[in-house]
C-alpha positions in Angstrom: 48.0 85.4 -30.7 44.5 85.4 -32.0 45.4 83.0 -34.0 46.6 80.5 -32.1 43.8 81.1 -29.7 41.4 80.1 -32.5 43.4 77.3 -33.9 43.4 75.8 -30.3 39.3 76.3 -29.5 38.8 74.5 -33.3 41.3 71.5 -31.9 39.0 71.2 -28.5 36.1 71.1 -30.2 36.9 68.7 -32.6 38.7 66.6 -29.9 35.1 67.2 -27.9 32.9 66.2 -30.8 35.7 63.2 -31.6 34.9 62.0 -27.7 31.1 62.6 -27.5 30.5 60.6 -30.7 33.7 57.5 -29.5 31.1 57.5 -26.3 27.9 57.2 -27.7 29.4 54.6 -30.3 30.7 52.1 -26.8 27.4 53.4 -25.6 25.2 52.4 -28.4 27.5 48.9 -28.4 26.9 48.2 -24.9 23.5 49.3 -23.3 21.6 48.7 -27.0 22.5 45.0 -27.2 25.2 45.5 -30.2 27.8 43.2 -31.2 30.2 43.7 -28.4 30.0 40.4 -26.7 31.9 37.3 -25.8 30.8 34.0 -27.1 28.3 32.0 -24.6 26.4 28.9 -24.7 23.9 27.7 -22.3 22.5 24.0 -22.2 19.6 22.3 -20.3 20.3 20.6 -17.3 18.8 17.1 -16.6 20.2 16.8 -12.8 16.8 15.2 -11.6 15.1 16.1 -8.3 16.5 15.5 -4.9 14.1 12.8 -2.3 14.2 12.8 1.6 14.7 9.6 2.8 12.3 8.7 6.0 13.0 7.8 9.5 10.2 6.5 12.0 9.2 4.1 14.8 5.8 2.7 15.9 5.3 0.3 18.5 3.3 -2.6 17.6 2.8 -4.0 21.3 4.5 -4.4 24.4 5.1 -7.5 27.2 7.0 -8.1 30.3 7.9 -11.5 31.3 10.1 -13.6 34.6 11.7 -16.0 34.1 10.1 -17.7 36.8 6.9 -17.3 35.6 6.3 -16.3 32.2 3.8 -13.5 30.8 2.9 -11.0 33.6 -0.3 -9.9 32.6 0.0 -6.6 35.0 3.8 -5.4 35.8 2.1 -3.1 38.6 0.8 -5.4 40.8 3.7 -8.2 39.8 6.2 -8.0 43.5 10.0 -8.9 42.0 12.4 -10.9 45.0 16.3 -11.5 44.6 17.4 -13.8 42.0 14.5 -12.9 39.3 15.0 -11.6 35.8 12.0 -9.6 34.3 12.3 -8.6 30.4 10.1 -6.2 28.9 10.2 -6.3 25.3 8.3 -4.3 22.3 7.5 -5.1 19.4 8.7 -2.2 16.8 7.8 -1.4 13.6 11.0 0.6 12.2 11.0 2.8 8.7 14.1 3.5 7.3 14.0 4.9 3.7 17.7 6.8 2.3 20.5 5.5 0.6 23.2 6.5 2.8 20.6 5.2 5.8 21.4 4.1 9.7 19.9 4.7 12.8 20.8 3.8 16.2 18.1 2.1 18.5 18.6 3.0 22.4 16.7 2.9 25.3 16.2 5.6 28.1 14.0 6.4 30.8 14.0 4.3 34.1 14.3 5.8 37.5 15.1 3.7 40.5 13.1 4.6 43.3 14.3 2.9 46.5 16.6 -0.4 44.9 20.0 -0.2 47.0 22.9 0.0 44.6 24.4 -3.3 43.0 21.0 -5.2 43.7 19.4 -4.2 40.2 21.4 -4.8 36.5 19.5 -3.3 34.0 21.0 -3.7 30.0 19.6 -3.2 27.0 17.9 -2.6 24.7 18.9 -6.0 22.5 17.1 -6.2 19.2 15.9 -9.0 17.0 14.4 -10.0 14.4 11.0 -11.7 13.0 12.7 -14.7 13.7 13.8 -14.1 16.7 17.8 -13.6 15.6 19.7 -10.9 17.7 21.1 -8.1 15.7 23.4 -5.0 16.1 21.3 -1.9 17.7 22.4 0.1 14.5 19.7 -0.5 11.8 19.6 0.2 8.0 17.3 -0.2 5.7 16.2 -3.4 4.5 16.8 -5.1 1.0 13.1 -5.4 0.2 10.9 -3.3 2.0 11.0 0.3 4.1 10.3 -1.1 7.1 10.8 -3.8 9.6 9.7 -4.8 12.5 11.9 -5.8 15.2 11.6 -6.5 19.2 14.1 -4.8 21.4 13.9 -5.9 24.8 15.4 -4.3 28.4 16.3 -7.0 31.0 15.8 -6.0 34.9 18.2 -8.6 36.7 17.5 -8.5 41.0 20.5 -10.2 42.4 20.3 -13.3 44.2 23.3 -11.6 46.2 20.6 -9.4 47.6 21.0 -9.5 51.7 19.2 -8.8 54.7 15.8 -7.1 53.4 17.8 -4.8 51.1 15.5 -3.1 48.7 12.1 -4.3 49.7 9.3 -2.7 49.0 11.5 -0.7 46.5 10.3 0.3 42.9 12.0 0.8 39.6 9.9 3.2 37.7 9.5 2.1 34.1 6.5 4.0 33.1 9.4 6.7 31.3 10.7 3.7 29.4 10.9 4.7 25.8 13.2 3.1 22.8 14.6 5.9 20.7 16.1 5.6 16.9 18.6 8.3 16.1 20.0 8.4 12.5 23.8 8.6 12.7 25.5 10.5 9.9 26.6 8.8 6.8 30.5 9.6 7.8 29.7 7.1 10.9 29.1 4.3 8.5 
């Protein structure tokens, strides 16, 4: 039985030895920077940088005019009566810089203070051009140049159906009045 007893002890130690030096070989190979490895390449990317585009609106000067008579030179001491159509317009200087581009020109902000319902239309904005051309309230950039300026106008109609002395001495607060230009998302082309 000794025998055997010494044979095995000789076979675990060699086995022992046999493991410690198979682990400090993978070891060696992994953690020293050997040869076990899978080929790689790596090349240098020339993807560029990515831009923002730009989006902005300055007003350039504002008017409000009847169609009775003309320019009013002070729209708070101007008294409207039935049948008369007052526009205000502003001028608007619009950037728009992106290639996928568009933004949506509205117009918020009145409160009626005192007008009886169905005596006052109010529309708007409409937009045009330098030259005086309407075009569509959704804007993209222009061909040569990052911005243009456009005049978007809101018409106040008192109806000439107005009765009685319905809405006198009413107001129509426009002092809120302001023209806003929302980008839309590229999808909503």
């Amino acid at each position: 039985m000794r025998n055997n007893t010494n044979t095995t002890r000789r076979f675990m130690n060699k086995m022992i030895k046999g493991a410690v030096v198979a682990g400090l070989g993978v070891a060696l190979l992994l953690g020293g920077g050997g040869t076990l490895a899978y080929w790689n390449q790596a090349v240098e990317s020339e993807a560029g940088v990515v831009a923002a585009g730009d989006l902005n609106l300055v007003s350039q000067g504002e008017t409000w005019t009847s169609d009775a008579t003309g320019t009013i030179a002070d729209i708070a001491e101007y008294r409207v009566v039935p049948g008369e159509t007052l526009t205000f317009s502003q001028e608007l200087e619009v950037t728009l810089v992106g290639d996928q581009m568009q933004a949506e020109l509205t117009v918020d902000g009145a409160v009626n203070q005192g007008f009886v319902d169905g005596t006052v239309d109010i529309t708007g904005p409409e937009i045009t051009d330098a030259a005086g051309n309407a075009i569509a309230p959704v804007l993209k950039p222009a061909a040569d140049s990052d911005t243009v300026t456009v005049t978007a106008s809101v018409t106040f109609v008192f109806s000439a159906e107005t009765t009685d002395r319905q809405s006198t001495n009413a107001s129509y607060d426009f002092s809120q009045v302001r023209f806003v230009l929302s980008q839309l998302s590229p999808s909503q082309a």
